[in-house]
C-alpha positions, 0 to 999 in steps of 0.5 A: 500500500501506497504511503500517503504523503503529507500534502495527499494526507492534508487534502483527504482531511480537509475533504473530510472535514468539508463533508462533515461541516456539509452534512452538519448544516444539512438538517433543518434545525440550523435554519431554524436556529438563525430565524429565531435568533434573527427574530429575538434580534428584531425583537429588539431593535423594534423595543428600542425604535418604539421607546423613541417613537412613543417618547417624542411623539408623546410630545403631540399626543402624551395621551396615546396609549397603544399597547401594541407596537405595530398599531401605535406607528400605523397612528402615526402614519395615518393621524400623526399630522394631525390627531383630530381628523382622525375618525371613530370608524377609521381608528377602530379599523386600523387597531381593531377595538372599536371601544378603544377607538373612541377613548382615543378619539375622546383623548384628541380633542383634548389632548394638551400636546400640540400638532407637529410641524411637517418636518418634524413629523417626517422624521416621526413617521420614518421611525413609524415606517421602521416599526411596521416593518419590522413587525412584518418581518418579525410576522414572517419570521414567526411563521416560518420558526412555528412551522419549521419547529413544529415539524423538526420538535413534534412533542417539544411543540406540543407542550410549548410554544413552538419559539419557546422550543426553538429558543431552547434549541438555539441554547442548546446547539442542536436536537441531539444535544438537547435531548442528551442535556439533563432536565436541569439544564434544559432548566437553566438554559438561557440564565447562564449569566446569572448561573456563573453569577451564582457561582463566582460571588455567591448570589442566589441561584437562578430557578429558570431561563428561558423558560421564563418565557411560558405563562405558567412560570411567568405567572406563578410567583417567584416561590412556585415559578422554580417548581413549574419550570422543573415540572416542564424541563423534565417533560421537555427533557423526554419529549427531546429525546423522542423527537430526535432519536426514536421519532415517535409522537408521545406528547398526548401522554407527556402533555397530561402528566405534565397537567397532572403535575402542575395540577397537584402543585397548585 
């Protein structure tokens, strides 16, 4: 048998490496992994862009409350020159809430700020124009990571919220590193620096990351949110390792003791 040389050894191991960075990047979850991060990323420059605009438009209309982004900047777009012309039954259209459409148009007549100029009103509605487009696009995006997560993590999406579940995968690198990770962990993922926070002075140890996220942690106090977001990352723990190794749907069984549990902790 033929020795290999050098160069000839060096080639055949960069073909290999090649194949396995090909192969690795081959599978759906990457895809899904740079959409939802993506997302979070929109998530927050839309938080940022939307502090800004509220703020100086609160100088014209101080009693707007719009608790939804999107319909705040499309106000801006369609009556943000001028507050009063806007009708009842335009408003309730463009935010879907006829009742509160006429607190708001109430809230205009006597509204203390003053109208912008048309100069200042078109930088107002070019931040407007940024935040609608990135609810689009933050829209799209839902979409795809819903469908995508909902068909690489059957049983995780079952129990959860499918950007919940992909969030944890982002965390976690991958399905199968996922499903090897112990509930704990799945647990924590997200609170790494409040973890390493922990254990380099001493502070109180976290109870969750991401899990933070569902209603039902966020909801139950700090004393119980510790307890429930165990209760999930044991069940999301079996449900990872279904969904990446044995392909099988077991997320009615998982789903009903998960509720038996939490059940019993109320």
């Amino acid at each position: 048998m033929k020795k290999e040389s050098l160069e000839e050894k060096r080639k055949r191991l960069l073909a290999k490496a090649k194949e396995s960075i090909g192969t690795a990047y081959a599978g759906e979850e990457h895809s899904i992994i740079e959409a939802i991060n993506t997302y979070l990323q929109l998530e927050k420059i839309e938080n940022l862009v939307f502090e800004r605009l509220e703020e100086w438009y609160s100088i014209y209309f101080p009693e707007l409350k719009l608790n939804n982004h999107e319909s705040y900047a499309k106000f801006v777009k369609q009556f943000g020159l001028n507050k009063k012309e806007a009708s009842e039954e335009a408003l309730a259209n463009l935010i879907n809430d006829k009742a509160k459409a006429a607190e708001i148009i109430n809230a205009a007549k006597k509204s203390i700020g003053r109208e912008p100029s048309e100069e200042e009103y078109a930088s107002i509605a070019a931040l407007a124009d940024i935040i609608i487009t990135l609810s689009n696009l933050k829209r799209g995006l839902g979409t795809f990571i819903d469908n995508k997560a909902k068909s690489l993590m059957p049983n995780i999406t079952y129990l959860i919220d499918p950007k919940i579940a992909a969030e944890l995968l982002s965390k976690a690198g991958s399905l199968n590193k996922l499903a090897v990770m112990p509930a704990s962990t799945i647990q924590l993922l997200g609170a790494e620096k409040a973890l390493f926070k922990h254990m380099k002075y001493g502070s109180k140890p976290p109870k969750y990351g991401i899990l933070y996220k569902l209603p039902e942690v966020s909801s139950a106090g700090k004393k119980r949110g510790g307890k429930v977001a165990r209760v999930y990352a044991t069940k999301i723990s079996i449900a990872a390792k279904a969904d990446a190794f044995s392909k099988r749907f077991i997320a009615d069984a998982l789903k009903k003791s998960l509720n038996e549990a939490l059940y019993k902790r109320n």
